[in-house]
N, C-alpha and C positions, 0 to 999 in steps of 0.2 A: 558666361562670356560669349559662347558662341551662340545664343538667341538675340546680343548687339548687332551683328555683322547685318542679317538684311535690314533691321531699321534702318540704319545707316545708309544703308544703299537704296531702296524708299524715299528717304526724307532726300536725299541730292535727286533721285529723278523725278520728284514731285515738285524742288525747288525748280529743276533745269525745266522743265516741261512750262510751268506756268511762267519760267522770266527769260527766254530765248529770243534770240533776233535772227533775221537773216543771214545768209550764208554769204561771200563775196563769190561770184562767178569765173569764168575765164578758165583757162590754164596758163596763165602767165607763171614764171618762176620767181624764185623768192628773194632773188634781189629786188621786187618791185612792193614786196611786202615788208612793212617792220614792223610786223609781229608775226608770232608765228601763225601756224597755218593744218590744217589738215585736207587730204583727200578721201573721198568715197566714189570707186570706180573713178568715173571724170567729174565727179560732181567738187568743186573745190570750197571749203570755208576758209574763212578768215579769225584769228582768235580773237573772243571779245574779254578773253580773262576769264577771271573766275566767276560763274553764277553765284555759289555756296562760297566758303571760304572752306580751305582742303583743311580736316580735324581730326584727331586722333583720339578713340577712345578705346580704352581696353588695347594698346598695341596696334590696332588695326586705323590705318591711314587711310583716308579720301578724300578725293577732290574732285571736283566738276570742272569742264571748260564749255563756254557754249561761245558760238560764232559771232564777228562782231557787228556792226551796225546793229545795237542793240535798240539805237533810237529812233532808225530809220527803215526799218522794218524793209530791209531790201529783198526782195523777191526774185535776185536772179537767177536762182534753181529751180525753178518752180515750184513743183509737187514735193520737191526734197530740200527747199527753202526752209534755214534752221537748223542748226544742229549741235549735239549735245553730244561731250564725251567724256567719259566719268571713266575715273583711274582706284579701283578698291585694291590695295595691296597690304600687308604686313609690316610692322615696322616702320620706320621714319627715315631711315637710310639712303642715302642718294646710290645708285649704282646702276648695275643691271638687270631686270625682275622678268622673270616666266611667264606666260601667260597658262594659268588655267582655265577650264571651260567655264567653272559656275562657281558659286559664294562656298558651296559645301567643299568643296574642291582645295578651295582658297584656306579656309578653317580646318584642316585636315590635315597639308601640307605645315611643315617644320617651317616658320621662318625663316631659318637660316637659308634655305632655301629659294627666300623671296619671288614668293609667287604675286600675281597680280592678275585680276580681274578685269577686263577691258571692254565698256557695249560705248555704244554710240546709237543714238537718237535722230534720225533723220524725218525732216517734216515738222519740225515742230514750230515753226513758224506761220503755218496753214493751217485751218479750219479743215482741211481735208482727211486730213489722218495721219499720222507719223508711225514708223515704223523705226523698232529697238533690234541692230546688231550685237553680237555677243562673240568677242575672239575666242579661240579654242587653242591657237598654238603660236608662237614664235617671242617674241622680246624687245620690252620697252627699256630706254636707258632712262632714267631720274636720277634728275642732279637740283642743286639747292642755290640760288642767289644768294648776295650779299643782305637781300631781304628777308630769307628764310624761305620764300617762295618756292614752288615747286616748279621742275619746266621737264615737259614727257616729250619721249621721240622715240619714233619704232627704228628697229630694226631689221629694213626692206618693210615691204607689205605684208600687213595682218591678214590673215584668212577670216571672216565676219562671216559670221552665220545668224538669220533671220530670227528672233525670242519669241516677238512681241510683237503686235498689230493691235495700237488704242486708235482708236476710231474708225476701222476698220483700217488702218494702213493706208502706207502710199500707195495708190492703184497701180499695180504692174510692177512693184518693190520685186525685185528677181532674190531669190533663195539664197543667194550667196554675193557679196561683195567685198573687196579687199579695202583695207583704211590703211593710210600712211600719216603719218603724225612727224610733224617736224617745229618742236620748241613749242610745244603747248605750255603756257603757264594760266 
């Protein structure tokens, strides 16, 4: 069971990576948005839904959300146009889940305990390189539509630490950024 958990998490960043759009710009607030939204530092997206469809196998839950204008390939982040944010946690239960560092982490911890997994993907909209954060600490609420759908919100700012650098990264990607997540589905 637990050689499933990084396929799974593989196949949503190989999904989000190749079918992403750009991010919405600004800082406007979220009454000007109806859907939800995420931030990185000041860099702001907009949700475009789900890449993947969130799946459960073996117990273990995931979902992808990448930014919207997925048609119009909007560029107004520039170098951090695109973004991807993949939710791995245990369980299928709506509540409020932990963040651990990494997959081993995740697979180790007791469910009951509802841990969760949190990177995000910035750049992937650009030819230039994107660069994968990885949260280490703080807590997501997940709760369930009348659709079954999934919809994720942090609680305050996530601490994001740097994983990954595919194509060489976003040039000048700083080591550490904070993510806020508000009604991701």
């Amino acid at each position: 069971m637990n050689r499933k958990l990084p396929a799974i998490a593989t196949a949503i960043a190989i999904v989000c990576l190749t079918g992403c759009g750009g991010g919405g710009g600004g800082t406007s607030d979220s009454s000007s948005t109806p859907n939800g939204y995420w931030t990185m530092n000041a860099y702001r997206y907009v949700d475009g839904g789900y890449s993947a469809a969130s799946t459960t196998t073996q117990g273990y839950t995931s979902a992808a959300v990448s930014t919207a204008t997925l048609t119009t390939n909007d560029l107004s982040n520039g170098a951090y146009s695109g973004s991807v944010v993949s939710f791995l946690f245990l369980g299928t239960a709506p509540g409020v889940y932990t963040l651990v560092p990494d997959q081993a982490t995740l697979i180790n911890t007791p469910a009951a305990a509802n841990p969760m997994v949190v990177q995000i993907v910035v750049g992937a909209a650009v030819t230039t390189g994107s660069t994968q954060y990885t949260a280490a600490s703080g807590q997501v609420t997940v709760s369930l539509d009348v659709a079954g759908k999934y919809h994720f919100t942090s609680i305050g700012a996530l601490p994001m630490t740097k994983t990954l650098d595919v194509k060489g990264g976003v040039v000048g990607a700083p080591a550490t950024m904070s993510l806020t997540v508000f009604d991701a589905d």
